[in-house]
C-alpha positions as CSV (number, residue, x, y, z in Angstrom):
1,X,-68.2,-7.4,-55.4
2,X,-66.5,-4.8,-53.2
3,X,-67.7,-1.2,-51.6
4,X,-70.9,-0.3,-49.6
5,X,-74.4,-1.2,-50.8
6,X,-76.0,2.2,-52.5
7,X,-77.6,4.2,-50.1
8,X,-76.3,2.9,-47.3
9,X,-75.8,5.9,-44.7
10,X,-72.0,4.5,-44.0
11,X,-71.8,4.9,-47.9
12,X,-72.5,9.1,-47.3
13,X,-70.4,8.9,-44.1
14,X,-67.6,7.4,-46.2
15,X,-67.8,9.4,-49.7
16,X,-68.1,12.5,-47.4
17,X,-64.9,12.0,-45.0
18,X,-63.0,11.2,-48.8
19,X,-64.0,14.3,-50.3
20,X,-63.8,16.1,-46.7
21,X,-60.1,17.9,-47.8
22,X,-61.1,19.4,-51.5
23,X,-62.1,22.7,-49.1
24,X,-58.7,22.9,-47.9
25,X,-57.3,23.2,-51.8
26,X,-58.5,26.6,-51.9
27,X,-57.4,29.8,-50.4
28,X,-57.9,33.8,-49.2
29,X,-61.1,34.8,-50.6
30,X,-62.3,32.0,-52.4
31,X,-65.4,30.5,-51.0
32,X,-66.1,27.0,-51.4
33,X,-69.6,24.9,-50.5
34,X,-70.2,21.5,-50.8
35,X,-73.3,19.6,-50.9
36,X,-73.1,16.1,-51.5
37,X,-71.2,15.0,-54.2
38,X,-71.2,18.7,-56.1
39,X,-68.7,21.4,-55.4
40,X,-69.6,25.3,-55.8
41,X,-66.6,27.8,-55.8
42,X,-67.1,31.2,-56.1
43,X,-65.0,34.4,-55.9
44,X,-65.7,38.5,-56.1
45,X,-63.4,40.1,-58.7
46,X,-62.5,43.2,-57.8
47,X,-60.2,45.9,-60.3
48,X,-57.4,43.1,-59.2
49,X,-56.7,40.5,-61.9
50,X,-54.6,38.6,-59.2
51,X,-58.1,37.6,-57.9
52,X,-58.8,36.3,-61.4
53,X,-55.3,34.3,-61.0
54,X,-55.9,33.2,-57.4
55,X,-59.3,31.8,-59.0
56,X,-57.5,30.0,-61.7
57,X,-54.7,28.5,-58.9
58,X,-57.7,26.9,-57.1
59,X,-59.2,25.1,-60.3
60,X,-56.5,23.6,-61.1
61,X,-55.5,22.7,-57.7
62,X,-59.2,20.9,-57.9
63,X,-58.2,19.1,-61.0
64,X,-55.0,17.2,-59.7
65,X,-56.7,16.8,-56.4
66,X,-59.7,14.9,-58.6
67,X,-56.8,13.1,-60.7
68,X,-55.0,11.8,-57.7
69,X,-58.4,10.4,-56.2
70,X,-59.6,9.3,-59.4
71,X,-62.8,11.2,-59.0
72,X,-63.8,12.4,-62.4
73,X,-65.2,16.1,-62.8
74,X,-67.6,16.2,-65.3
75,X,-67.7,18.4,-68.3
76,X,-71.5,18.5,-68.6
77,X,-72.6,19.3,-65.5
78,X,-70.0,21.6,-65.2
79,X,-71.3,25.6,-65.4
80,X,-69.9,29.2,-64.5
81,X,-72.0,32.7,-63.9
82,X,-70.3,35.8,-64.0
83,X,-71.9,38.7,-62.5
84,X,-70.7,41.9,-63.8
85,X,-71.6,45.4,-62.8
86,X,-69.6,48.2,-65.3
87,X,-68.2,45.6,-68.1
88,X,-66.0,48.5,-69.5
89,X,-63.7,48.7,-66.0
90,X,-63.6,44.9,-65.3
91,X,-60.4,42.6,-66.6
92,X,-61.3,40.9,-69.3
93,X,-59.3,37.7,-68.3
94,X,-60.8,34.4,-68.7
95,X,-60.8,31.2,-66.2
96,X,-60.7,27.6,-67.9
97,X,-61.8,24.6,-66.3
């Protein structure tokens, strides 16, 4: 048996210093809050589809980081909102996860 009994504070102290750099993955003016082990990234979209782009550099940025830690992101528990305004002058341009 290896690892830190479950709910063991050093077992929060640890998990949180090895997630501590999945902030730095994204950048400009994508905002990114953690709260134990979930993520929540969020971004306005403005007329500019680089946003959109910018956005889609950060998720995938996520994905190899959760690859090369072997952290799994999970399909399920995995949502999006998308707030729109005027429908008819906003980019159309999807995101994927």
């Amino acid at each position: 048996m290896s690892g830190v009994p479950q709910g063991c504070v050093l077992g929060l102290l640890l998990f949180l210093l090895y997630i501590n750099d999945v902030v730095d993955l994204f950048s400009g003016a994508v905002h990114v809050k953690l709260y134990a082990d979930d993520i929540k990234v969020s971004l306005e979209i403005g007329e500019d589809a680089d946003d959109i782009e910018e956005l889609q550099r950060g998720i995938d940025r996520l994905s190899v980081w959760a690859d090369t830690w072997q952290m799994t992101l999970v399909d399920d528990k995995t949502m999006h909102l998308r707030v729109l305004l005027d429908c008819a002058n906003r980019c159309q341009k999807q995101c994927t996860i």
